[in-house]
C-alpha positions in Angstrom: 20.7 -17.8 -13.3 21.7 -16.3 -10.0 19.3 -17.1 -7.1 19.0 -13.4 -6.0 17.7 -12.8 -9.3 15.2 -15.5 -9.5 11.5 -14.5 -10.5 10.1 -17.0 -8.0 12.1 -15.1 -5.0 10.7 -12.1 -6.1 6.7 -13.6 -6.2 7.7 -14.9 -2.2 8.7 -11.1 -1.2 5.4 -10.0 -2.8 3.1 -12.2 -0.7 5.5 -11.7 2.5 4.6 -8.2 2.1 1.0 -8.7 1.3 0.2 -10.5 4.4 2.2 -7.6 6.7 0.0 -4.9 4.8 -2.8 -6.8 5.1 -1.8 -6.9 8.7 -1.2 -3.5 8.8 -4.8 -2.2 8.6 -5.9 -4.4 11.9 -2.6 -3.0 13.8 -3.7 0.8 12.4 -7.3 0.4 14.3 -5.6 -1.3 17.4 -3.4 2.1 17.3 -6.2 4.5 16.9 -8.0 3.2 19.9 -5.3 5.0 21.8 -3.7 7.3 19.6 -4.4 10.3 17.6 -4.2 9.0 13.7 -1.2 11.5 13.3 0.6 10.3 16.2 0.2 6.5 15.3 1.8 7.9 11.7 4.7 10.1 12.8 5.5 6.8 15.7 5.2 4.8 12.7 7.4 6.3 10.3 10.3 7.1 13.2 10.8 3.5 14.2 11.2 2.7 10.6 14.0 5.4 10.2 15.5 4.0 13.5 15.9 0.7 12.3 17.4 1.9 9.0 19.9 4.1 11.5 21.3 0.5 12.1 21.8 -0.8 8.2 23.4 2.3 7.0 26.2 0.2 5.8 24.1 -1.1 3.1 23.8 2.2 1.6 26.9 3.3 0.3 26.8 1.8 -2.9 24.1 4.0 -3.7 25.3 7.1 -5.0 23.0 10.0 -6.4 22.4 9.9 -9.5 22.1 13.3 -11.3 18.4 13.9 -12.8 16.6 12.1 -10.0 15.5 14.2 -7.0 12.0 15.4 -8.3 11.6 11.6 -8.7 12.7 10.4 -5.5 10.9 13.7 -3.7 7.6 13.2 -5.9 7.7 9.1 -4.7 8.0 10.0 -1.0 5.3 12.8 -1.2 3.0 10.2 -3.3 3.7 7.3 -0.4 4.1 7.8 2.5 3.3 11.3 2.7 -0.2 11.9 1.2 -1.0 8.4 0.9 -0.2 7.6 4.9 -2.4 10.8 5.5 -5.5 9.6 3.3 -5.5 5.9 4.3 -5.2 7.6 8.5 -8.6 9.6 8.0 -10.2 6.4 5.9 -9.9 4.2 8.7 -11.3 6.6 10.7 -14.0 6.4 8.8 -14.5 2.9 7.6 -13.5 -0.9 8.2 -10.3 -2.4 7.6 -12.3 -5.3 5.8 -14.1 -2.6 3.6 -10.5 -0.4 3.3 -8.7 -3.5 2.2 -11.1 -4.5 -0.7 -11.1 -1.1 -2.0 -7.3 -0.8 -2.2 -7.3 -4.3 -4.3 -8.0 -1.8 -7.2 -4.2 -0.5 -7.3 -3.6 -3.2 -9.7 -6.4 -2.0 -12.5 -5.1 1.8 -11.5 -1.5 1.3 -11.7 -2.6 -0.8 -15.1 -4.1 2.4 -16.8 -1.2 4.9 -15.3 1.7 2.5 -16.8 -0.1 3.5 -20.3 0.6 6.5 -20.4 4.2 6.8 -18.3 5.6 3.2 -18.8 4.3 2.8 -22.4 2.9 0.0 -21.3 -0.4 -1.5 -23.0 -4.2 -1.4 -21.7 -6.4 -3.7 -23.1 -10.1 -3.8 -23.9 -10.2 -6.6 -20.5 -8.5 -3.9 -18.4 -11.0 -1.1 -19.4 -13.9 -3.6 -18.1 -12.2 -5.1 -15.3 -12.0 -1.5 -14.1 -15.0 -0.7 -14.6 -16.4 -3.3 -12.7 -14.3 -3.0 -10.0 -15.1 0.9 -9.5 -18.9 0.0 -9.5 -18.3 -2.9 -6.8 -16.3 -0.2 -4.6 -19.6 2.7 -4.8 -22.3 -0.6 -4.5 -19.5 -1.6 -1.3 -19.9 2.1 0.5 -23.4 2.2 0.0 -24.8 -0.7 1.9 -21.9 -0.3 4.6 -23.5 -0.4 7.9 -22.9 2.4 10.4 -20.9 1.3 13.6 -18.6 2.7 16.1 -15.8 1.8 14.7 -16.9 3.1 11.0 -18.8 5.9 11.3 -19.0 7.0 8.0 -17.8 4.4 5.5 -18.7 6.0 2.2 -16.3 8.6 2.9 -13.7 6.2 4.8 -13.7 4.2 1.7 -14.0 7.3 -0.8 -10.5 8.4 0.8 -9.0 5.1 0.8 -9.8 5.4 -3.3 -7.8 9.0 -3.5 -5.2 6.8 -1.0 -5.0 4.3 -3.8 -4.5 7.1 -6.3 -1.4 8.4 -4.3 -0.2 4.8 -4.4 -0.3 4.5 -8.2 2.1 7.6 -8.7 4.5 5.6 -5.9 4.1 2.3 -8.0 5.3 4.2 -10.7 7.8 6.6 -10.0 9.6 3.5 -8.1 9.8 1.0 -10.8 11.4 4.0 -12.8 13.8 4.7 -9.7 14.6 1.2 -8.8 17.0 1.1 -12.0 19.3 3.6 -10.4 19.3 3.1 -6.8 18.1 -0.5 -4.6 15.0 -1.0 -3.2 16.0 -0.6 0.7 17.8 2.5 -0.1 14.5 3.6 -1.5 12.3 2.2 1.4 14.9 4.2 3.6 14.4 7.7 2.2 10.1 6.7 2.0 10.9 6.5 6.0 12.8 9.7 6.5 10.5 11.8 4.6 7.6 10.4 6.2 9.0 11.0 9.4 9.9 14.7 8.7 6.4 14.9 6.7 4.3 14.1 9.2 6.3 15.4 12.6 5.2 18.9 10.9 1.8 17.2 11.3 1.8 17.0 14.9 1.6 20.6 15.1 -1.9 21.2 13.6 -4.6 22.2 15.9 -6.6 19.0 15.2 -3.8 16.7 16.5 -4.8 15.2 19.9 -1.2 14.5 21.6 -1.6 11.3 24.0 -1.7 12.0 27.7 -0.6 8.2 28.7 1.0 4.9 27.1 -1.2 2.6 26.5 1.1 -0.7 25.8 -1.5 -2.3 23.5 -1.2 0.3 21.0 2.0 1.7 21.6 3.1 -2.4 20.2 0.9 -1.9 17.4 2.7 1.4 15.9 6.5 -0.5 17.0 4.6 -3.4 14.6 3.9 -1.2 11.9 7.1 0.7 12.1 9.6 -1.9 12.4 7.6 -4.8 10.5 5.2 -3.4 8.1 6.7 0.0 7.2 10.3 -1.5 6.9 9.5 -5.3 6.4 6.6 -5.0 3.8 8.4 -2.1 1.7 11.5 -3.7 1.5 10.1 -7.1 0.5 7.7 -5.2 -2.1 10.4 -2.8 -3.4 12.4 -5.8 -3.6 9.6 -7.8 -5.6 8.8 -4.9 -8.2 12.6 -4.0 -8.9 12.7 -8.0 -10.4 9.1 -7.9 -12.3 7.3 -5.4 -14.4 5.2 -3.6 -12.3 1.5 -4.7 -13.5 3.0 -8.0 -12.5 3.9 -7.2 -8.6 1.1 -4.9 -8.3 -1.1 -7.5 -9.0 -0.2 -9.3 -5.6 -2.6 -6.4 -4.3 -5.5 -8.7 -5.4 -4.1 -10.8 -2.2 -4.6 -8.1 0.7 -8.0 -8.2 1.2 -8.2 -12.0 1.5 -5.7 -12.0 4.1 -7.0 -8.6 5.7 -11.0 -10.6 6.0 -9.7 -12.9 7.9 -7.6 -10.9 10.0 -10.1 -8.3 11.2 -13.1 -11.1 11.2 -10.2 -12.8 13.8 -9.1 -10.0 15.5 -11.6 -7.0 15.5 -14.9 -9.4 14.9 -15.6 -7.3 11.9 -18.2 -9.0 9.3 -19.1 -7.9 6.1 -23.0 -7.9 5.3 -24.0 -10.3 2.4 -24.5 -8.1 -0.4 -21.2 -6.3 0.7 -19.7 -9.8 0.2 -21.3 -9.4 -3.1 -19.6 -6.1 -4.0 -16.2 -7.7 -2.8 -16.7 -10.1 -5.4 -17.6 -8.0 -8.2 -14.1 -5.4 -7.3 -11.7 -9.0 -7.4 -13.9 -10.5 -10.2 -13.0 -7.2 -12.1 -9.6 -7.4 -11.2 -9.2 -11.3 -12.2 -11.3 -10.3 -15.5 -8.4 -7.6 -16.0 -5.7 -10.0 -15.9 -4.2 -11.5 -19.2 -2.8 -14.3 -19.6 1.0 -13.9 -21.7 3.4 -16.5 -23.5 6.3 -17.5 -21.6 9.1 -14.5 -22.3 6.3 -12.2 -22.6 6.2 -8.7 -20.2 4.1 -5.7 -20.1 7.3 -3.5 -20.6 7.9 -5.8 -23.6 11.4 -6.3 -22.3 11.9 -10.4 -23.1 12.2 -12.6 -20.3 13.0 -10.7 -16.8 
């Protein structure tokens, strides 16, 4: 077995890219302390393309392949288009703590989706552990407290939810992509539309253009460009083009942990204790969801992988 193709280099990528996403959310309220949401986006999303300008090489073994531009279009417009656009106006709105716990529910999302596009199989564990986990995201957004930098954290977290939906056609569409064309030649054209996407955005009558650099948060949208956006994508396309993807969306579960105890570090956020409570029930859910297979065993029921 070639080391490239090894599971266990695929399960490193994952959490590599969990702990930059997790990251990501601190960096994105460092940003909007000096930046319109749309600005930190667009910044974001052109330094990733930039950097890609450099590794063009690496893309000329992937040809198009007839039948796939809806896909590749509909993956871009699910992530980073409309899910970059939700997630900007949730952390308006709400924590990064509260944000990241709610997004932990990709796994039992993308779990339900794969039934019905991937043929893959929901179980009677799934059903509850999603269940659970939607109830401990509405008990989460209804005792969040109201500060400065969360305003309104029902709705933050209600739109991180419909940003999690967005992500779940991504999840999708890319595992069915990444058997045509590599990962980083996806994560590429994710950056260029993005870019395009949301430089269009710019132009609405809501954007706020900045009137000064502020080198604090101009750092934080080079980080999320160059590290998270390119870094994080690359090492997660990477991860779910060698494992089924219930498997590598799984490693979601991982975000909030890391995402706690950057913004209780960082931002000195704190949850309240019976949000704590409500964290627990959303990752109990989406432990209880888990199921445990025989060695040889996938969801795609494909053999070993």
């Amino acid at each position: 077995m070639k080391f490239s193709s090894s599971p266990w280099l695929a399960y490193v990528g994952l959490v590599l890219s969990m702990v930059l996403w997790a990251s990501s959310f601190v960096a994105i309220k460092i940003a909007y302390r000096s930046y319109d949401p749309m600005v930190v986006v667009f910044g974001r999303m052109t330094v990733a393309s930039l950097c890609f300008l450099f590794l063009m090489k690496r893309f000329r073994r992937n040809e198009y392949r007839k039948g796939t531009l809806k896909s590749i279009l509909f993956m871009a417009l699910c992530e980073p288009c409309l899910y970059f656009l939700f997630e900007a106006k949730a952390l308006e709105q709400t924590t990064a703590s509260q944000a990241s716990i709610v997004a932990a529910m990709l796994p039992l999302m993308v779990a339900v989706a794969a039934r019905f596009f991937l043929k893959e199989s929901v179980s009677g564990r799934s059903v509850i552990g999603l269940a659970m986990a939607m109830i401990g995201a509405c008990w989460l957004s209804l005792t969040g407290k109201v500060t400065a930098g969360a305003p309104n954290p029902a709705l933050g977290n209600f739109l991180e939810f419909v940003a999690m939906i967005c992500a779940t056609g991504y999840v999708i569409t890319l595992k069915r992509l990444t058997a045509s064309y590599s990962p980083f030649f996806l994560t590429a054209i994710q950056a260029v539309v993005g870019c395009v996407f949301y430089f269009m955005l710019l132009f609405l009558p809501t954007t706020s253009f900045p009137v000064r650099l502020d080198p604090v948060g101009a750092f934080a949208i080079v980080y999320l460009g160059a590290f998270v956006t390119l870094g994080a994508y690359a090492l997660y396309n990477f991860g779910i083009s060698k494992i089924p993807a219930n498997q590598a969306s799984s490693f979601i579960n991982l975000i909030p942990v890391f995402t706690i105890v950057f913004a209780g570090w960082i931002l000195n956020e704190q949850l309240t204790s019976q949000q704590y409570l409500a964290a627990c029930m959303i990752l109990a859910g989406v432990f209880i969801s888990q199921e445990i297979r025989r060695e040889g065993e996938t969801r795609f029921g494909l053999g070993k992988e």
